[in-house]
Backbone bond lengths (Angstrom), bond angles and torsions (degrees), N, CA, C in turn:
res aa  C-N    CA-C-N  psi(-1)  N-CA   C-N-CA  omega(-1)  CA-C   N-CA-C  phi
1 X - - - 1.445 - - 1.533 110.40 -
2 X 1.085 129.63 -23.52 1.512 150.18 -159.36 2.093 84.18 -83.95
3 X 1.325 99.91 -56.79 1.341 85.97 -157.78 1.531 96.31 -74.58
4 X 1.281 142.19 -26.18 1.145 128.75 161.68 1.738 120.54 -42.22
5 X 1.388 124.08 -44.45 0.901 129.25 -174.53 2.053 120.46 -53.02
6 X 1.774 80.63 -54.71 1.550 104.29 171.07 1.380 97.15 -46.36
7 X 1.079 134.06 -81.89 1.519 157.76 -168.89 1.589 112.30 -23.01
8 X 1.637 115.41 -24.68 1.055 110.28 -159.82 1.377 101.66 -133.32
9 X 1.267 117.08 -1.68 1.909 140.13 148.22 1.293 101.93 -65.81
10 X 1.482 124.15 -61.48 1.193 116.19 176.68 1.305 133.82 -51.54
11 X 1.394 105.28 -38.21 1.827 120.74 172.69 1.225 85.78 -53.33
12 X 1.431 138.49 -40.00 1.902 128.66 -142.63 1.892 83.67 -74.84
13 X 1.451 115.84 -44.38 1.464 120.57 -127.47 1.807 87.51 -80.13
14 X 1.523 111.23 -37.56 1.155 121.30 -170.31 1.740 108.06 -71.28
15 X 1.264 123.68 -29.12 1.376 135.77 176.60 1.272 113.75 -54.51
16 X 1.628 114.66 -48.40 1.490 136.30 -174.88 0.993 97.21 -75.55
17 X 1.437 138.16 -52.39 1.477 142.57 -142.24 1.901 90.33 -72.68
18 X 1.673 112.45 -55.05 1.430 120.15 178.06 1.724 108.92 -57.00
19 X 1.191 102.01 -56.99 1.557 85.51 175.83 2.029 125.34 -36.93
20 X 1.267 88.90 -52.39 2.053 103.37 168.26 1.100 96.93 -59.91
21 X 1.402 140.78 -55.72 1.393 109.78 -163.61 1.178 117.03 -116.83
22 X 1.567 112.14 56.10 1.765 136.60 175.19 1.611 90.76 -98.91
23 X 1.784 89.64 -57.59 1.499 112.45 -157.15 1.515 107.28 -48.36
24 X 1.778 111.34 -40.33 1.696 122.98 -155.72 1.606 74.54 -67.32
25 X 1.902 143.64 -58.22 0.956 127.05 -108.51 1.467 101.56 -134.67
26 X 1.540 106.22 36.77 1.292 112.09 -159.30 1.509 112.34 -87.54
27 X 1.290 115.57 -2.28 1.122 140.80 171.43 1.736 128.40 -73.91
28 X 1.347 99.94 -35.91 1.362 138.00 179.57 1.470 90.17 -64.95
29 X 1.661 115.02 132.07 1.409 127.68 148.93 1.468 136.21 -67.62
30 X 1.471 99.13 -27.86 1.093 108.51 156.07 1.504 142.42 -84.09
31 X 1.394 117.83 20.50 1.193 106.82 -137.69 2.127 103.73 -94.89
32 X 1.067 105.49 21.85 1.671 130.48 173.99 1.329 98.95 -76.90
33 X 1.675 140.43 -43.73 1.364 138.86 171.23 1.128 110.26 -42.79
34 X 1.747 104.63 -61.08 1.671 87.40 176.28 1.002 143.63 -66.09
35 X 1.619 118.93 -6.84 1.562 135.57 -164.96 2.009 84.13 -90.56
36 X 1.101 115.36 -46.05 1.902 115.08 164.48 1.052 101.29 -14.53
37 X 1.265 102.29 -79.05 1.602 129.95 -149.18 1.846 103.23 -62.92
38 X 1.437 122.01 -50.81 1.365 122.64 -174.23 1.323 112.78 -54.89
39 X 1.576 107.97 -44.90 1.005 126.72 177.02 1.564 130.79 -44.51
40 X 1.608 109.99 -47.45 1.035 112.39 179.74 1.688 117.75 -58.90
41 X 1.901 82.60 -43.13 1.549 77.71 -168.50 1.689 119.62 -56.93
42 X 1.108 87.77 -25.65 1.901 116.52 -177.87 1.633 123.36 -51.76
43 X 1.719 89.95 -38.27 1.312 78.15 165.60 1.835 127.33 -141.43
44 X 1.824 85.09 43.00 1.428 107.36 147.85 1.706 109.70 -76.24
45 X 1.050 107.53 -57.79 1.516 126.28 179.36 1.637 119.85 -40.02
46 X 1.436 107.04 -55.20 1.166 119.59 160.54 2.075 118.02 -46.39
47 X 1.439 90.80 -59.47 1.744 99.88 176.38 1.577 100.29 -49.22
48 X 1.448 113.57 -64.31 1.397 108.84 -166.82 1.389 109.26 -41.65
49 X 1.610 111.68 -36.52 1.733 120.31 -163.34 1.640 101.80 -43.98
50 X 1.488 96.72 -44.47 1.262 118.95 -141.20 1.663 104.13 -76.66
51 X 1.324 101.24 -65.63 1.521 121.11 150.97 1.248 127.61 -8.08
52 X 1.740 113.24 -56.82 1.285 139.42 -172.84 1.773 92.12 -89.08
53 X 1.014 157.04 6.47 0.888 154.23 156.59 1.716 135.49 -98.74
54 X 1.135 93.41 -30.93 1.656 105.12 162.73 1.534 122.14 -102.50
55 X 1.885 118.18 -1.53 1.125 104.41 151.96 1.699 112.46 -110.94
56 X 1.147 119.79 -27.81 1.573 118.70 157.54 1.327 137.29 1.50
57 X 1.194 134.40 132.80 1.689 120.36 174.42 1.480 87.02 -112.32
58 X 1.166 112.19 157.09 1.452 164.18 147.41 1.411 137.55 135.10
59 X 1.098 125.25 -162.04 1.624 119.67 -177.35 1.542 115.88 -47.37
60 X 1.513 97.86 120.37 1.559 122.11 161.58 1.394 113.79 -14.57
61 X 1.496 116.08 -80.45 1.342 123.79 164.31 1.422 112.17 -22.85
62 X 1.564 124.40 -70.85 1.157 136.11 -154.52 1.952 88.21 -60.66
63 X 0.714 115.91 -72.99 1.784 108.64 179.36 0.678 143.96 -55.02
64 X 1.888 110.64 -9.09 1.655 119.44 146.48 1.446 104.41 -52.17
65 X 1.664 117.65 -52.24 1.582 116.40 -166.92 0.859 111.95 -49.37
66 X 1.620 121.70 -63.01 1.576 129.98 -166.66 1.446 104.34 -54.07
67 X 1.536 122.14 -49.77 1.814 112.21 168.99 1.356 123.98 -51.21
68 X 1.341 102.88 -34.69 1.677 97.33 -173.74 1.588 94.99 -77.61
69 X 1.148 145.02 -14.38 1.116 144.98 -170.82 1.443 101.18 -89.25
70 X 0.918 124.04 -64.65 1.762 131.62 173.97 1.381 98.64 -19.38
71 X 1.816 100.11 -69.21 1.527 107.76 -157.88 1.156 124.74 -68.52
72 X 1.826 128.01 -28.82 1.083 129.61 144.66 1.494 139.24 -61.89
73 X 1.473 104.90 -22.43 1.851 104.88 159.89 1.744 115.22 -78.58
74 X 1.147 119.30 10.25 1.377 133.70 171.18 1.822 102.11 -105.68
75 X 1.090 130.16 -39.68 1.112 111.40 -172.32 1.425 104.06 -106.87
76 X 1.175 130.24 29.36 1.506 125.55 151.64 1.181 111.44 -92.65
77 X 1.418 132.14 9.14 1.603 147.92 151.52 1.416 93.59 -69.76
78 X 0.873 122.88 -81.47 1.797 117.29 -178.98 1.371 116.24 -6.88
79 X 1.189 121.54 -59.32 1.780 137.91 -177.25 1.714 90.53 -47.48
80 X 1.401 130.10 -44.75 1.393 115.84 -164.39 1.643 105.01 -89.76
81 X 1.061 127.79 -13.55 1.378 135.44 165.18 1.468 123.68 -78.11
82 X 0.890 117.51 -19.15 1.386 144.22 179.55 2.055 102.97 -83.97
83 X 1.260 98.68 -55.58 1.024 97.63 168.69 1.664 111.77 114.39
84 X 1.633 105.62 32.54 1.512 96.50 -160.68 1.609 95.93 -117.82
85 X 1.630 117.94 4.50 1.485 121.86 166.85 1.517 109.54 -107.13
């Protein structure tokens, strides 16, 4: 469950990290490659979340959190598909 937890801090860290380097490259025509690239890792991270949650031990509760956490550090990718970063 722990590594689920990590897993979905990290999605946070990688979210922020893209936001900074939208901003450096906002200039850039290309700059959708890199949103690729965040992405992927993003939603390896997310899977693992997920992963780590249905084989995981501990409290019930506690693995509702970590899912609801998964599933919402996955859909703050949405906002860049959408088109509002």
């Amino acid at each position: 469950m722990f590594s689920g937890v990590l897993a979905c801090s990290l999605n946070l860290c990688v979210f922020w990290a893209y936001v900074v380097w939208l901003r450096s490259h906002q200039t850039d025509m290309l700059w959708w490659k890199g949103r690729d690239e965040f992405e992927l890792v993003s939603n390896f991270l997310t899977g693992f979340a997920v992963f780590a949650v249905a084989i995981g031990k501990g409290r019930e509760a506690v693995a509702g959190l970590v899912f609801f956490a998964a599933v919402t550090g996955y859909l703050i990718w949405v906002v860049g598909h959408v088109g509002v970063l």
